[in-house]
N, C-alpha and C positions, 0 to 999 in steps of 0.2 A: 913402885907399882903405880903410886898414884899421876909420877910423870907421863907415864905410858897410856895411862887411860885417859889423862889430857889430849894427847898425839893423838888417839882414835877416835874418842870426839871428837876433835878439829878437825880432823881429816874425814869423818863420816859426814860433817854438817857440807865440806867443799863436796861433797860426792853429791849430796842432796841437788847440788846448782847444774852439776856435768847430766844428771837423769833428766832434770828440765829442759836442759838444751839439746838432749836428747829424742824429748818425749819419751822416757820410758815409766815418769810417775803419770798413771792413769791410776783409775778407777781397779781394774784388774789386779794391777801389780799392787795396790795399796792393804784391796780385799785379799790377795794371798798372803801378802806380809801379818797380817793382822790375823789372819790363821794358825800361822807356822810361830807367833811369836809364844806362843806358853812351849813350844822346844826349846826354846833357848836356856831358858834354865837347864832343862836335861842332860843338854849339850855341854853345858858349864860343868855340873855335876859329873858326866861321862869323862869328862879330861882331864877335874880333880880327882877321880878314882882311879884314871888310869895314871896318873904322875904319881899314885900312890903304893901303886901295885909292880910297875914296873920301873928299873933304871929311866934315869933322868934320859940318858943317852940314847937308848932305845925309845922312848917314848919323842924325843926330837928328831931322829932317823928317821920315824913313823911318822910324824908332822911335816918334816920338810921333804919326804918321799912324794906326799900327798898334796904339798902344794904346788911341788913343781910339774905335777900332769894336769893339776887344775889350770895354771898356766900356759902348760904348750895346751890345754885344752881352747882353751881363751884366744890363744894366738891361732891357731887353726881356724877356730871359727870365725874370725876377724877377717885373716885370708881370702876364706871360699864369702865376704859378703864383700867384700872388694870389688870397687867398679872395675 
């Protein structure tokens, strides 16, 4: 566990550099983050309760069902902003 939460810090602090070069860290996105963060615990909470309630297996079907439309969602949107 604790390897893994190295990998997503490291990897969350590179993300911090791609939003600057970006310009998507503003004032806005900073003030939304700063709202939405007392979720995150919930969030935390919601995933240990569901890995607790349901098969391992189904509870990662149901993750990786969900990631992979957050993706093609990602990818589409990327398309239609295409010069």
């Amino acid at each position: 566990m604790s390897t893994s939460s190295i990998f997503f810090i490291f990897t969350n602090y590179i993300k911090v550099l791609a939003y600057l070069w970006l310009g998507q860290l503003n004032a806005t996105n900073l003030a939304t983050s700063l709202i939405l963060l007392p979720l995150a615990p919930v969030g935390i909470w919601l995933g240990y309760w569901l890995l607790n309630k349901i098969s391992q297996a189904v509870f990662y079907r149901f993750i990786f069902y969900f990631l992979f439309a957050t993706g093609i969602k990602l990818i589409y949107e990327g398309i239609q902003q295409w010069p």
